[in-house]
N, C-alpha and C positions, 0 to 999 in steps of 0.2 A: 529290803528297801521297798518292794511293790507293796506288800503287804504294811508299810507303815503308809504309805503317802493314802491306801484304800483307805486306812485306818482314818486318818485324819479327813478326807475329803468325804466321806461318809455320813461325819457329825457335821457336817460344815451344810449339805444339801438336805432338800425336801425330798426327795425320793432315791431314798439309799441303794434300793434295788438295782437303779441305772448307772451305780458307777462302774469303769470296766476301765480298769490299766494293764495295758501288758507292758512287756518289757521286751525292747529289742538289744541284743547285745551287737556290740561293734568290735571292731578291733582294738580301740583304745577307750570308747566312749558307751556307756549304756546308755541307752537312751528310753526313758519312760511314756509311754501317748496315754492321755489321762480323756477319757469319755465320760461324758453325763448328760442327762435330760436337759433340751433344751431353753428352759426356764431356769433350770441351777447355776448354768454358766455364768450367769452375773455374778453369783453367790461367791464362784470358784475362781472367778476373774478377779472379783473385790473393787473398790473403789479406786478410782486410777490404777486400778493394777497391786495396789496394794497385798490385797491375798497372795494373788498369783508369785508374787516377789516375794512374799515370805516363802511359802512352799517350796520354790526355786533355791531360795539360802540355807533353809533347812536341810536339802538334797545336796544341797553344795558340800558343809558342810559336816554331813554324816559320811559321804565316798570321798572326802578328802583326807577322813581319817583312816580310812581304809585303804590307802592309795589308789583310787580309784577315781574314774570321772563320770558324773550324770546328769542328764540333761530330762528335764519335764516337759511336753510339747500340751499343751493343752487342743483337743482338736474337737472342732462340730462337725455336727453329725447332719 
């Protein structure tokens, strides 16, 4: 899962070098913190939020099949 959402946020930003996800596991919930340059984050954010909410349904929907729960935190640096 870290490895796709890099995967996608990568093609999406102007300096690919600064993307950095890690993954925090929980007891019920993994929870993903997605970092990048701060000029990308608009990119990553999208229009109203629009990106950010797809990525978020994406991740929904791939640990839902999983039975699993995940959460994407978008954070600045």
């Amino acid at each position: 899962m870290r490895d796709f959402i890099d995967y996608i946020v990568r093609a999406l930003v102007d300096n690919p070098d600064q993307v950095d996800v890690r993954e925090v596991e929980g007891s019920r919930t993994t929870v993903y913190e997605l970092r990048v340059a701060q000029p990308d984050l608009g990119k990553v954010i999208g229009r109203s939020g629009n990106t950010a909410r797809s990525l978020r349904t994406l991740l929904s929907a791939i640990s839902a099949r999983q039975g699993k729960r995940a959460v994407l935190e978008i954070l600045e640096d």
